[in-house]
Every structure is written in C-alpha cells, then in structure tokens.
MIMARSE-764875 format. One record per atom (N, C-alpha, C): residue in one letter; x, y, z; residue number from 1. Coordinates in nm, 3 decimals, always signed. Example, Ala and Ser with C-alpha at 12.3 -4.5 7.8 and 13.67 -1.06 7.14 Angstrom:
<pts>
<pt><rest>A</rest><u>+1.319</u><v>-0.569</v><w>+0.780</w><nr>1</nr></pt>
<pt><rest>A</rest><u>+1.230</u><v>-0.450</v><w>+0.780</w><nr>1</nr></pt>
<pt><rest>A</rest><u>+1.320</u><v>-0.330</v><w>+0.780</w><nr>1</nr></pt>
<pt><rest>S</rest><u>+1.285</u><v>-0.225</v><w>+0.708</w><nr>2</nr></pt>
<pt><rest>S</rest><u>+1.367</u><v>-0.106</v><w>+0.714</w><nr>2</nr></pt>
<pt><rest>S</rest><u>+1.290</u><v>+0.003</v><w>+0.787</w><nr>2</nr></pt>
</pts>
This chain:
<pts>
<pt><rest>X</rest><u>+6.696</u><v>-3.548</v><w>-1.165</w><nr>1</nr></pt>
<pt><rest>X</rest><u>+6.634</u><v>-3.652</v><w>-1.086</w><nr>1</nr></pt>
<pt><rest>X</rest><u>+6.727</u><v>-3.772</v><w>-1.083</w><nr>1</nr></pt>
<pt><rest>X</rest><u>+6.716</u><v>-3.847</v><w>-0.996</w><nr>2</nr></pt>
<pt><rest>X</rest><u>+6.807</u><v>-4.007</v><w>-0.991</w><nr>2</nr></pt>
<pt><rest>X</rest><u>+6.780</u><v>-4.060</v><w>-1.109</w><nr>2</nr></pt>
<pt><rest>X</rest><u>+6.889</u><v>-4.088</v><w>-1.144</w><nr>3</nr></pt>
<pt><rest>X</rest><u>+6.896</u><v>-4.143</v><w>-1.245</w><nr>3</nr></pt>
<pt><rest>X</rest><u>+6.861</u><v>-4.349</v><w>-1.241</w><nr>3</nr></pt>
<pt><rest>X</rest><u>+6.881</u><v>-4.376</v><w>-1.105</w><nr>4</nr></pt>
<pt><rest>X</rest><u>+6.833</u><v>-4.517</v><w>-1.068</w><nr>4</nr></pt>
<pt><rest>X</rest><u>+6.690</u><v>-4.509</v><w>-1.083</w><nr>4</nr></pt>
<pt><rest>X</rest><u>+6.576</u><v>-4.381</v><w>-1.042</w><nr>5</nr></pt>
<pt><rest>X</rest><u>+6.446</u><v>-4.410</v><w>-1.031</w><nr>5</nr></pt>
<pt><rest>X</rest><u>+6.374</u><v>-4.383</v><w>-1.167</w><nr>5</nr></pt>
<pt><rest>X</rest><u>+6.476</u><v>-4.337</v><w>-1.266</w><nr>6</nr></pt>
<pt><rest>X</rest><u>+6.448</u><v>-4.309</v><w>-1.407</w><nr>6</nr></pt>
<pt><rest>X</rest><u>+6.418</u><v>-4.459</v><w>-1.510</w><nr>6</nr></pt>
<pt><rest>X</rest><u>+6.538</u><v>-4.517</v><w>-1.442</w><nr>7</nr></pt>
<pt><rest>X</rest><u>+6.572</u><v>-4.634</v><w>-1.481</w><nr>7</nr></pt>
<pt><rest>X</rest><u>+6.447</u><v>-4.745</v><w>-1.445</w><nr>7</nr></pt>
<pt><rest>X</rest><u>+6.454</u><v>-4.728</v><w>-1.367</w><nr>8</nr></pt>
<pt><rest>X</rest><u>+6.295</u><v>-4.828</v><w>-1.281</w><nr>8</nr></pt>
<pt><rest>X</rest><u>+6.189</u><v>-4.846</v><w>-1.348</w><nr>8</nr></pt>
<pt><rest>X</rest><u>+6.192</u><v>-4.665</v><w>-1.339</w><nr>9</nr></pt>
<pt><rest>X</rest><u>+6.018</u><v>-4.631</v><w>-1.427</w><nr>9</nr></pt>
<pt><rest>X</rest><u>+6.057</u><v>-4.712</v><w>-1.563</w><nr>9</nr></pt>
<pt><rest>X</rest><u>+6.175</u><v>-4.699</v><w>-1.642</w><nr>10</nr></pt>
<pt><rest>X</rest><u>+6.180</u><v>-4.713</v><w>-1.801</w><nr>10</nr></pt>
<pt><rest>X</rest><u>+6.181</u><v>-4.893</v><w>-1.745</w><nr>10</nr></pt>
<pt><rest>X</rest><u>+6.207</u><v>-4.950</v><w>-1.717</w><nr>11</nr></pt>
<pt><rest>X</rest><u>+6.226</u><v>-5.139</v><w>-1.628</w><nr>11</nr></pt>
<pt><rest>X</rest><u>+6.076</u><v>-5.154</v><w>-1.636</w><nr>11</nr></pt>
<pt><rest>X</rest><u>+5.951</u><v>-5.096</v><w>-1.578</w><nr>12</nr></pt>
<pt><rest>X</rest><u>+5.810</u><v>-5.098</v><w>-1.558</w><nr>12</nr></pt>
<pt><rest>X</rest><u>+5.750</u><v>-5.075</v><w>-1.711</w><nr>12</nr></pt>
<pt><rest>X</rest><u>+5.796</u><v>-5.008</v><w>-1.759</w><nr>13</nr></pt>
<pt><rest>X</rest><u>+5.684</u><v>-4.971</v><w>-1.899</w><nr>13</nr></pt>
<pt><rest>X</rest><u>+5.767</u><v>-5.075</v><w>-2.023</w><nr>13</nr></pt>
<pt><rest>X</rest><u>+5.906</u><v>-5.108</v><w>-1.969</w><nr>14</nr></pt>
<pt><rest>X</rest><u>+5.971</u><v>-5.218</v><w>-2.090</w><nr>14</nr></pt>
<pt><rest>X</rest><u>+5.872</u><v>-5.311</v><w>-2.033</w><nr>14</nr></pt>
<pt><rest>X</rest><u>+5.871</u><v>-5.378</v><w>-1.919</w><nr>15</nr></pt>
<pt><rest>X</rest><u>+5.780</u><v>-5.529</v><w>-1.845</w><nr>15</nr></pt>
<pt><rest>X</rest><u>+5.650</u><v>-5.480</v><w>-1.915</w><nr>15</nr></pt>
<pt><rest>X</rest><u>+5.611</u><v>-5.391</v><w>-1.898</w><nr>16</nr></pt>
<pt><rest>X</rest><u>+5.413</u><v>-5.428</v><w>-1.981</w><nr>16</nr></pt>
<pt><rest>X</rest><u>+5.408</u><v>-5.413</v><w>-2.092</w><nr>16</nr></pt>
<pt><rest>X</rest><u>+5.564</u><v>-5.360</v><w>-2.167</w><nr>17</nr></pt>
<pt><rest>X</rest><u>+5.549</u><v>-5.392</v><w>-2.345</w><nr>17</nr></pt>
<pt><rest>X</rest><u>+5.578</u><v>-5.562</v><w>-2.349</w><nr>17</nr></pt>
<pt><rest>X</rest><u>+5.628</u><v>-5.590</v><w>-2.293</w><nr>18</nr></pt>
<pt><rest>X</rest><u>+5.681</u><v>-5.774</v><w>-2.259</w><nr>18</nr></pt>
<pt><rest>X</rest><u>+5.563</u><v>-5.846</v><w>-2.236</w><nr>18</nr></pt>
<pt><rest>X</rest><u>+5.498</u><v>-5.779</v><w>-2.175</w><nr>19</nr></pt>
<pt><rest>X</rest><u>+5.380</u><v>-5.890</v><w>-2.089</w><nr>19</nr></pt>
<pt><rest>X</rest><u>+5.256</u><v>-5.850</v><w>-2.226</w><nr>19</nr></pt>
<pt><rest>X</rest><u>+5.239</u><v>-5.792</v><w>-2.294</w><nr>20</nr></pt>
<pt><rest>X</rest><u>+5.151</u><v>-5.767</v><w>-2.417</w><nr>20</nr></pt>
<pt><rest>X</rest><u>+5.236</u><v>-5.834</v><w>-2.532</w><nr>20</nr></pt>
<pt><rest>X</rest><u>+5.306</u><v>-5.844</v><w>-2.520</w><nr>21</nr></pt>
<pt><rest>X</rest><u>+5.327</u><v>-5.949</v><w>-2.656</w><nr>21</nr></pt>
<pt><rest>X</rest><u>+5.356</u><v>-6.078</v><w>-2.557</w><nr>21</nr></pt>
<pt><rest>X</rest><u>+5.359</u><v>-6.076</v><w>-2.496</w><nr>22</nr></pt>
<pt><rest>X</rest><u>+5.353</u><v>-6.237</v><w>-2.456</w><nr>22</nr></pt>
<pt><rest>X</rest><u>+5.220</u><v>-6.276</v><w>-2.478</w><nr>22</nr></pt>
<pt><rest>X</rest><u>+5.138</u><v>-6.193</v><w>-2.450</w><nr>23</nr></pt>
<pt><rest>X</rest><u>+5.009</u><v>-6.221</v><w>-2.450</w><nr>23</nr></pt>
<pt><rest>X</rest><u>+4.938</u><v>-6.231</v><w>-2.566</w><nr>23</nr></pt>
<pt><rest>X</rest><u>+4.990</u><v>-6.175</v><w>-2.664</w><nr>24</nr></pt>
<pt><rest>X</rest><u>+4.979</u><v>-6.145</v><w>-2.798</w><nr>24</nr></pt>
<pt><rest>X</rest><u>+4.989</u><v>-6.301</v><w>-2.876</w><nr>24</nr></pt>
<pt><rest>X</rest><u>+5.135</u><v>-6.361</v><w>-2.820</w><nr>25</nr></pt>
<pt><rest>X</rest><u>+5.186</u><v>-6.471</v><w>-2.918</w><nr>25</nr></pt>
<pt><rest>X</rest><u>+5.119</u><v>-6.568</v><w>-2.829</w><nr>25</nr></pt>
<pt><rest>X</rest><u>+5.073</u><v>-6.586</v><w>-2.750</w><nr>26</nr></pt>
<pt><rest>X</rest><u>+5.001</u><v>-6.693</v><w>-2.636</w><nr>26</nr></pt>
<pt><rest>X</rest><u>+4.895</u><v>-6.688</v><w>-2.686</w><nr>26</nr></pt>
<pt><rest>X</rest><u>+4.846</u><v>-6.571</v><w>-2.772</w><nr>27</nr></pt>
<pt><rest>X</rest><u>+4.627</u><v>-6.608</v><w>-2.803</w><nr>27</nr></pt>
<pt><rest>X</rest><u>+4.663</u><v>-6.653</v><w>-2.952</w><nr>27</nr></pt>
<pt><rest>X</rest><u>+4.773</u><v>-6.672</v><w>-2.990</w><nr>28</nr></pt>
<pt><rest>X</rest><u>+4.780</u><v>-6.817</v><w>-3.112</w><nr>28</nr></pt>
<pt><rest>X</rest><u>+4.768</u><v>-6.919</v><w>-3.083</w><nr>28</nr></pt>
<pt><rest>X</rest><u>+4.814</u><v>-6.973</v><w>-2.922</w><nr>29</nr></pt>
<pt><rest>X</rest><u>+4.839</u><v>-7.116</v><w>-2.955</w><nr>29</nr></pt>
<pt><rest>X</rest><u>+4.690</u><v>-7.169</v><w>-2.880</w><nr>29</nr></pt>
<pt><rest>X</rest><u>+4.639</u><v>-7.258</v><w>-2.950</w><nr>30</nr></pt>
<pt><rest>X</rest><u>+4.532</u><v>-7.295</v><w>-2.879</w><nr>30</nr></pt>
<pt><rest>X</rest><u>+4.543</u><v>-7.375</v><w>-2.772</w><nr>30</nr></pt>
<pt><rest>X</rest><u>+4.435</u><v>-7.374</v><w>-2.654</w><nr>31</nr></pt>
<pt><rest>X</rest><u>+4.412</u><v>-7.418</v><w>-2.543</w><nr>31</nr></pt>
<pt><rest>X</rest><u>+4.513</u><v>-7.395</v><w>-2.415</w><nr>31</nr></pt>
<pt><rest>X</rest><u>+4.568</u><v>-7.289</v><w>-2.464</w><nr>32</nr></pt>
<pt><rest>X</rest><u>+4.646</u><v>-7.256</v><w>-2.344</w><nr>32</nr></pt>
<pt><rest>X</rest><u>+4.598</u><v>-7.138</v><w>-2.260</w><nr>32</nr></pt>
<pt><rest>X</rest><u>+4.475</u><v>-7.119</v><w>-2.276</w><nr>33</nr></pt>
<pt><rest>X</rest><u>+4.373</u><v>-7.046</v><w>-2.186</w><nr>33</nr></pt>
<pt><rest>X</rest><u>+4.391</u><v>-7.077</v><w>-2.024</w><nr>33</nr></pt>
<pt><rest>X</rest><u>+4.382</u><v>-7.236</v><w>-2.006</w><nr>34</nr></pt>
<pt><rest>X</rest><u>+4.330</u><v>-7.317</v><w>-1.934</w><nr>34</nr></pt>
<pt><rest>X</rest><u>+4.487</u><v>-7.310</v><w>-1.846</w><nr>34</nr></pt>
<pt><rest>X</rest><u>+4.595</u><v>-7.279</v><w>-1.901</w><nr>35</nr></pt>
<pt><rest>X</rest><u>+4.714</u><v>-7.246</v><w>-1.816</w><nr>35</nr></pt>
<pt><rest>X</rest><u>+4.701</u><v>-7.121</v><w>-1.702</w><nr>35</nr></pt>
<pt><rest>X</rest><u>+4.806</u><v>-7.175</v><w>-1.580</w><nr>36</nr></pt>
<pt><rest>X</rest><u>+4.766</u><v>-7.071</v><w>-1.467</w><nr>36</nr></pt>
<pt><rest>X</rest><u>+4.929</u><v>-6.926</v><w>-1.499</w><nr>36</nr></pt>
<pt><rest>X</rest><u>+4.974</u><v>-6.949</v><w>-1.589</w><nr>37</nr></pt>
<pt><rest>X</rest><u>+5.079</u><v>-6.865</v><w>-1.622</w><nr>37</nr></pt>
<pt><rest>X</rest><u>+4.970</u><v>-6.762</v><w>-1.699</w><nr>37</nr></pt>
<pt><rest>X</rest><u>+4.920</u><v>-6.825</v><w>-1.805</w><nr>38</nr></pt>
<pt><rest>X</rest><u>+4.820</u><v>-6.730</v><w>-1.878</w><nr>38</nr></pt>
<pt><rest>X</rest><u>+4.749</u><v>-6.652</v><w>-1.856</w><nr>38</nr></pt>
<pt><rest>X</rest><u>+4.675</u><v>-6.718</v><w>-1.731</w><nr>39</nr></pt>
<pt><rest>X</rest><u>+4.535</u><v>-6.661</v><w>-1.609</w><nr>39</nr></pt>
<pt><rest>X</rest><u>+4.657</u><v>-6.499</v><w>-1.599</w><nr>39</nr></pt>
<pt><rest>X</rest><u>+4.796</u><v>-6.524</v><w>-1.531</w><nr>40</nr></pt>
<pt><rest>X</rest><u>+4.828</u><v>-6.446</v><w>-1.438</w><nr>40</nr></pt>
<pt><rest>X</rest><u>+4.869</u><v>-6.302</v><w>-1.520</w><nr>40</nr></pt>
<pt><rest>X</rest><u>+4.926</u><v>-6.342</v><w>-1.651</w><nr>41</nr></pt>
<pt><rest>X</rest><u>+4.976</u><v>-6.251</v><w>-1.766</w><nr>41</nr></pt>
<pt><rest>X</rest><u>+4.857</u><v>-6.193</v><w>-1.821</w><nr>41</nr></pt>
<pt><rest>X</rest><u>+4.747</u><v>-6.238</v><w>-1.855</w><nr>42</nr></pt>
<pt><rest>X</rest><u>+4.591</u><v>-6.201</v><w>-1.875</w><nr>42</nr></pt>
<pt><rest>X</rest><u>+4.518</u><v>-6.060</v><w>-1.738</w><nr>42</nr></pt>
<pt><rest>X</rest><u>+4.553</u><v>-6.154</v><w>-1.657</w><nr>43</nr></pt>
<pt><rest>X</rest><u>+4.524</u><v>-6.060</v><w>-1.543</w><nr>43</nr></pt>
<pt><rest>X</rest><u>+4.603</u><v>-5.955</v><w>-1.528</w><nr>43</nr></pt>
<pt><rest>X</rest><u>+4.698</u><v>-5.926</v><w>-1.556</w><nr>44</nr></pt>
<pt><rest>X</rest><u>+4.791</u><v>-5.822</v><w>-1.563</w><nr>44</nr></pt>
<pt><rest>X</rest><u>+4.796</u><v>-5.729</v><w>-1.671</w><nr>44</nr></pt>
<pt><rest>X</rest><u>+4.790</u><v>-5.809</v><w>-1.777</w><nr>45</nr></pt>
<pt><rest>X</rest><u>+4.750</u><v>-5.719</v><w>-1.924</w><nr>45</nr></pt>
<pt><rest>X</rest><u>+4.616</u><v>-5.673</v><w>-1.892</w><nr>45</nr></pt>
<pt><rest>X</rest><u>+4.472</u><v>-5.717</v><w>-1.874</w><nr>46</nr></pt>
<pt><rest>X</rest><u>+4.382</u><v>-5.653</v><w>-1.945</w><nr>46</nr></pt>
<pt><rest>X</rest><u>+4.324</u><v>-5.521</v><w>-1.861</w><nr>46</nr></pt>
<pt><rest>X</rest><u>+4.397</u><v>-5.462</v><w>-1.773</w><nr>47</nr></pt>
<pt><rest>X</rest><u>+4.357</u><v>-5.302</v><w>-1.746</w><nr>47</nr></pt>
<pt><rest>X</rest><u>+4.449</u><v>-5.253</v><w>-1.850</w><nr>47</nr></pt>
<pt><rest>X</rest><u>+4.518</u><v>-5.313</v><w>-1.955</w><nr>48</nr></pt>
<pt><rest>X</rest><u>+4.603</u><v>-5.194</v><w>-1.996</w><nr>48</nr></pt>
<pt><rest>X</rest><u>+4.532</u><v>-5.219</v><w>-2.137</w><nr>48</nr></pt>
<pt><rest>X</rest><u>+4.471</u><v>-5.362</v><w>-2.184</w><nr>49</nr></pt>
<pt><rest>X</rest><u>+4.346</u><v>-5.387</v><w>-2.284</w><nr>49</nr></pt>
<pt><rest>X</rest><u>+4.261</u><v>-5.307</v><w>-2.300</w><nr>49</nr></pt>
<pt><rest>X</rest><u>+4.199</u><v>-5.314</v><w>-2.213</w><nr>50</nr></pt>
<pt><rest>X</rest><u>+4.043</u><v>-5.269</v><w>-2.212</w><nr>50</nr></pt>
<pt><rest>X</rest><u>+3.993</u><v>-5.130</v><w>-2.247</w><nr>50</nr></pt>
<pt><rest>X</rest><u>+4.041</u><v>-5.064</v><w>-2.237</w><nr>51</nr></pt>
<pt><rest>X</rest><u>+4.055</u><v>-4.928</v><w>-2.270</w><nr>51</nr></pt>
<pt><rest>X</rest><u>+4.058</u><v>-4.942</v><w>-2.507</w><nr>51</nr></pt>
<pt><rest>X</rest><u>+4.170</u><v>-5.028</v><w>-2.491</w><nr>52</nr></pt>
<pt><rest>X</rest><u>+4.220</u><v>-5.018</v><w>-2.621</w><nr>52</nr></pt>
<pt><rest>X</rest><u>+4.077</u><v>-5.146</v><w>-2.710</w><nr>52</nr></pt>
<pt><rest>X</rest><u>+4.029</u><v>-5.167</v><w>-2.615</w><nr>53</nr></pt>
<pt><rest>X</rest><u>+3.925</u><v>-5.252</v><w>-2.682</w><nr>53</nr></pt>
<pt><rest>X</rest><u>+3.776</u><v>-5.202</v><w>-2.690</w><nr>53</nr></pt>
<pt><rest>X</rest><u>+3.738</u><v>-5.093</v><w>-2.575</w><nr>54</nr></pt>
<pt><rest>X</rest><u>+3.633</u><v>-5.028</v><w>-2.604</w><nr>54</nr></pt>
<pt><rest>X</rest><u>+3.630</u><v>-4.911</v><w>-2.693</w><nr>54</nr></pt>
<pt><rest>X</rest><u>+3.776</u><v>-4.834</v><w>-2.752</w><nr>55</nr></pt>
<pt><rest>X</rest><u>+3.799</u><v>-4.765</v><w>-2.833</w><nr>55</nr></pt>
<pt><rest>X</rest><u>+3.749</u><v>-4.803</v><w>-2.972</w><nr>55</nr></pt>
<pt><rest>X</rest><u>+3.849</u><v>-4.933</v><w>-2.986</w><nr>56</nr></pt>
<pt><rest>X</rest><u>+3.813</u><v>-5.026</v><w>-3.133</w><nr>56</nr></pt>
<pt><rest>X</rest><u>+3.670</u><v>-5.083</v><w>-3.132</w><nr>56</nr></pt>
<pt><rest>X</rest><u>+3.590</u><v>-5.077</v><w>-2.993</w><nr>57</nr></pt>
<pt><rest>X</rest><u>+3.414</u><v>-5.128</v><w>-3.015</w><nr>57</nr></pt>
<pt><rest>X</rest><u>+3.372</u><v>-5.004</v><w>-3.083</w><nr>57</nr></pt>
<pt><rest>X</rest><u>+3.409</u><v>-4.884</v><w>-3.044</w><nr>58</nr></pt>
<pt><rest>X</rest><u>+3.362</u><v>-4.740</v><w>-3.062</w><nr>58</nr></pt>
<pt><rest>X</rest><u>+3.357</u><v>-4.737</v><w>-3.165</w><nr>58</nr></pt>
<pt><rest>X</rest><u>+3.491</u><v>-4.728</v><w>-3.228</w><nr>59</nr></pt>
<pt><rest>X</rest><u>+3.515</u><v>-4.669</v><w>-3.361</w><nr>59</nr></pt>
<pt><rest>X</rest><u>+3.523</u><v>-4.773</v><w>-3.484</w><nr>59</nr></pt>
<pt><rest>X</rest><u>+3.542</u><v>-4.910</v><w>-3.456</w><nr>60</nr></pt>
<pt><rest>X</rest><u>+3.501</u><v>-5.046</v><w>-3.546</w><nr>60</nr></pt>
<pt><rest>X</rest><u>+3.421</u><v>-5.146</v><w>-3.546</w><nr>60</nr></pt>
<pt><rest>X</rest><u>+3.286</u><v>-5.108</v><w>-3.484</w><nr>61</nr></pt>
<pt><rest>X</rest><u>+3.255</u><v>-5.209</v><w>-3.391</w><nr>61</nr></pt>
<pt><rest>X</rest><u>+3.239</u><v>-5.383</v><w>-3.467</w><nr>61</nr></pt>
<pt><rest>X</rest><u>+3.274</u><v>-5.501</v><w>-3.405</w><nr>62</nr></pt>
<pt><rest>X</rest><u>+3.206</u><v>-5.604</v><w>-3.469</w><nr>62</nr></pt>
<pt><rest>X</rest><u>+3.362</u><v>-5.645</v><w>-3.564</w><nr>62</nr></pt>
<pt><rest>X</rest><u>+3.465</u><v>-5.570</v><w>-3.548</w><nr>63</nr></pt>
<pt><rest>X</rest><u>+3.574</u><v>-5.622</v><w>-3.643</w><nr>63</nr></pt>
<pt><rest>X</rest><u>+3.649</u><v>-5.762</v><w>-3.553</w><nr>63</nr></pt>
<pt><rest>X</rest><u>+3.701</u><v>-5.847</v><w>-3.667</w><nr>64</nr></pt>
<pt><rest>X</rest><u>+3.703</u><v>-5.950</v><w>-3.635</w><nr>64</nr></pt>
<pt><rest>X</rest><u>+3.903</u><v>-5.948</v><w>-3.541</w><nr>64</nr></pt>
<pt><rest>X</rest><u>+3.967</u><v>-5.831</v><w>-3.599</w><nr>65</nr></pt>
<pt><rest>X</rest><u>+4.096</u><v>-5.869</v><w>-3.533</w><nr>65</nr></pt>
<pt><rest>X</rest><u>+4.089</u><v>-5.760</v><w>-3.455</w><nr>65</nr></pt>
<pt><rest>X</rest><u>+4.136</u><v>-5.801</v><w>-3.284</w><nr>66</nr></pt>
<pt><rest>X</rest><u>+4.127</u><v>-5.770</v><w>-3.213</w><nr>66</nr></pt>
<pt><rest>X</rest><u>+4.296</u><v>-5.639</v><w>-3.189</w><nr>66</nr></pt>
<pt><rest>X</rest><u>+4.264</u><v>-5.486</v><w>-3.214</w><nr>67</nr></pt>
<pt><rest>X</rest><u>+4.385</u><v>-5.427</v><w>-3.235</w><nr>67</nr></pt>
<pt><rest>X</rest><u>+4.379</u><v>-5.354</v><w>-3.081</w><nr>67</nr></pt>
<pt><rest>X</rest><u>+4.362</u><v>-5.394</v><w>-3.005</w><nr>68</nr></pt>
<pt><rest>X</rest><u>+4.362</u><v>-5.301</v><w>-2.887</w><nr>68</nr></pt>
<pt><rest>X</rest><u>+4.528</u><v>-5.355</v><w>-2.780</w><nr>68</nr></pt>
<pt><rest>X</rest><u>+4.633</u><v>-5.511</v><w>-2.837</w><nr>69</nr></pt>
<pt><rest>X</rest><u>+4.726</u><v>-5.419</v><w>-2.808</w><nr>69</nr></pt>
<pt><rest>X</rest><u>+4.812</u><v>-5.344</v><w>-2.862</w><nr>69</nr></pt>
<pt><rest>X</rest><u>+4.823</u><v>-5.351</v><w>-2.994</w><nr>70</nr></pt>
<pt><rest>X</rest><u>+4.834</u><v>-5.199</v><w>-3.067</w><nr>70</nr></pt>
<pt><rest>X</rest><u>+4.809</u><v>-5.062</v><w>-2.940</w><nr>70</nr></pt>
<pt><rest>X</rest><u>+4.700</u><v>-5.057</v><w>-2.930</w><nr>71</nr></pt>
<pt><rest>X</rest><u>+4.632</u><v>-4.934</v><w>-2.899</w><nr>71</nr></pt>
<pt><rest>X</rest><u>+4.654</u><v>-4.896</v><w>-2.733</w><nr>71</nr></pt>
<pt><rest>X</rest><u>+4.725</u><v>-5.038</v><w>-2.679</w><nr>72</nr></pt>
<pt><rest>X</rest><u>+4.789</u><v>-5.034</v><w>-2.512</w><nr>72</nr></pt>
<pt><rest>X</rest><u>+4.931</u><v>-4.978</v><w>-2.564</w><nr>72</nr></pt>
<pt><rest>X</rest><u>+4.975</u><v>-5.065</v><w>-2.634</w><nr>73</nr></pt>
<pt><rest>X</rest><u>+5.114</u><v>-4.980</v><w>-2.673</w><nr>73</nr></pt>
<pt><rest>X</rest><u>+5.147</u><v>-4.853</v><w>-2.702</w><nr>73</nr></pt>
<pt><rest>X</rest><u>+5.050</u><v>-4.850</v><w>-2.787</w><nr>74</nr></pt>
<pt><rest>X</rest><u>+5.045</u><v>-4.728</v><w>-2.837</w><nr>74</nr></pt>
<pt><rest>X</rest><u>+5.042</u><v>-4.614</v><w>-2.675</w><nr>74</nr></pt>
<pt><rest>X</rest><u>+4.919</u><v>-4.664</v><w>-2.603</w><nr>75</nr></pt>
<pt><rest>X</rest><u>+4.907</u><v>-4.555</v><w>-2.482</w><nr>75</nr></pt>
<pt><rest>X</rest><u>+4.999</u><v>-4.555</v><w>-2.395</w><nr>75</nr></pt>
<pt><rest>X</rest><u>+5.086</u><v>-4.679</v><w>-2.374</w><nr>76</nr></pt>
<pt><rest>X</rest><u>+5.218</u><v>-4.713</v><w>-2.325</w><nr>76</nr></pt>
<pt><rest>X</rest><u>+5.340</u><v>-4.640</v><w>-2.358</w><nr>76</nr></pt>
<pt><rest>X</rest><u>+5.279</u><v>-4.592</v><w>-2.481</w><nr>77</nr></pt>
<pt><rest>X</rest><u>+5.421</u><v>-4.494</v><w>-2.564</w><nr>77</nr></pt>
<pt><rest>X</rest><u>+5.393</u><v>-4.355</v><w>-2.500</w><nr>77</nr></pt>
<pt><rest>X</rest><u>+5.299</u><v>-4.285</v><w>-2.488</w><nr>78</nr></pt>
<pt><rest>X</rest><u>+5.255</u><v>-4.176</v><w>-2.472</w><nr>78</nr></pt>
<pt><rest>X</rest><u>+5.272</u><v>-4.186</v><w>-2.365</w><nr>78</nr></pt>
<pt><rest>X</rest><u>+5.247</u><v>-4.257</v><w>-2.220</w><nr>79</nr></pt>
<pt><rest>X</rest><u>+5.259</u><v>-4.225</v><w>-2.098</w><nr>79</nr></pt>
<pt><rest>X</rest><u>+5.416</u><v>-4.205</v><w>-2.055</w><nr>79</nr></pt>
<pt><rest>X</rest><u>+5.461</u><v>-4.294</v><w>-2.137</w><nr>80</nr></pt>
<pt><rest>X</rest><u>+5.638</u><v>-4.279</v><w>-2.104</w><nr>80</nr></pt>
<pt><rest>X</rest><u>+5.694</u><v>-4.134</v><w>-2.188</w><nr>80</nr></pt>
<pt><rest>X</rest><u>+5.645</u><v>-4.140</v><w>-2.297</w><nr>81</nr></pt>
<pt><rest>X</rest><u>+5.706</u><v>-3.996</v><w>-2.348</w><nr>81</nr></pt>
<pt><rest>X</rest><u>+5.674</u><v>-3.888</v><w>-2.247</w><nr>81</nr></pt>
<pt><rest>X</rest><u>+5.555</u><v>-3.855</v><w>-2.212</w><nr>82</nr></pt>
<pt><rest>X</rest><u>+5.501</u><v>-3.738</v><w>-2.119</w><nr>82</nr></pt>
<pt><rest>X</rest><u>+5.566</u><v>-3.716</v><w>-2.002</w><nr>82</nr></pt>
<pt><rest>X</rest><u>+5.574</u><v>-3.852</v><w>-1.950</w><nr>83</nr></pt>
<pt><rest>X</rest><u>+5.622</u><v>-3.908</v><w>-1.811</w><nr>83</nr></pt>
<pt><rest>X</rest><u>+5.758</u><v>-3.886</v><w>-1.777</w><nr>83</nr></pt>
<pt><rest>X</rest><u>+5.888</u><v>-3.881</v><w>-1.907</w><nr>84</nr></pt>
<pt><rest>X</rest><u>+6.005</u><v>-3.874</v><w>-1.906</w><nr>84</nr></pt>
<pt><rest>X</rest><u>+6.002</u><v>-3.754</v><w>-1.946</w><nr>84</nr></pt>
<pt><rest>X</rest><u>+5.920</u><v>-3.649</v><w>-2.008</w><nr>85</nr></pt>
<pt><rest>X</rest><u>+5.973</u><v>-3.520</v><w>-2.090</w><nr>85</nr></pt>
<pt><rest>X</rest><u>+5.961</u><v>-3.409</v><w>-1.939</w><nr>85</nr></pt>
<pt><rest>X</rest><u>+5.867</u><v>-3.483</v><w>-1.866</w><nr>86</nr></pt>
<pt><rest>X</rest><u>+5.808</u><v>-3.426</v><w>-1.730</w><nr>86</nr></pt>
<pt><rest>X</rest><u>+5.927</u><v>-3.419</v><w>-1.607</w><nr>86</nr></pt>
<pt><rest>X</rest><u>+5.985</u><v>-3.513</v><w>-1.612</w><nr>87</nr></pt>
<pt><rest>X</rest><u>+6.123</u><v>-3.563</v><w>-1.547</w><nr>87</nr></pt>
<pt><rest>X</rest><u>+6.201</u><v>-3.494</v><w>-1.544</w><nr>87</nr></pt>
</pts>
C-alpha cells in the first residue's frame, strides 16, 4: 500500500494521542473550562472518552479518578495495531 497514506493514518491516531493528553494536563488547571481552545479539544476528545467512561461506570462505578483516557488510549492502541497489521 502507499506508503504516504500509511503515514497519514499513523499522523491521525499520533493527533488524538496529543489531543488526550492535552486534555488530560488542561483538567488540572483550574478554570480553564471557560476557554474556547478547551470547548474545541473537549469536543474532539469526548467520542473517543465516552466509551472509556461508561466502561469504568460499569466496572467501578462511583470511583473518584476518572481512567477512561487510559482506556481511549488504550482503544487507540488496538485500532492502530489491527488497522496496520490489516494493511
């Protein structure tokens, strides 16, 4: 396969490991909710959240640290392994 459209795909799944820890080190600092950079990185992360947060309701419910992007990464890892072994 092209090796440029290999590259792309691996450019797309590096950007949403980027955009989850941005998001990660951004829900330390307080009141920067109210930022429209945040809104936009929020909005972009949480379809890849949400999944990893109704898992951890499932199986922990009521725990106080929130591990679901762990658990995006984590599914982030698996879609690229499958995705490239498929290639």
């Amino acid at each position: 396969m092209n090796v440029l459209f290999l590259k792309v795909i691996n450019a797309i799944f590096n950007l949403a490991e980027l955009s989850i820890f941005i998001e990660v080190i951004l829900s330390w600092i307080p009141n920067i909710r109210e930022n429209e950079l945040t809104r936009i990185i929020h909005s972009i992360n949480e379809p890849f959240l949400k999944p990893g947060r109704y898992i951890q309701e499932r199986l922990l419910p009521n725990l106080m640290v929130d591990f679901s992007p762990m658990i995006a990464l984590f599914i982030i890892y698996l879609i690229r392994r499958v995705l490239f072994t498929i290639l």
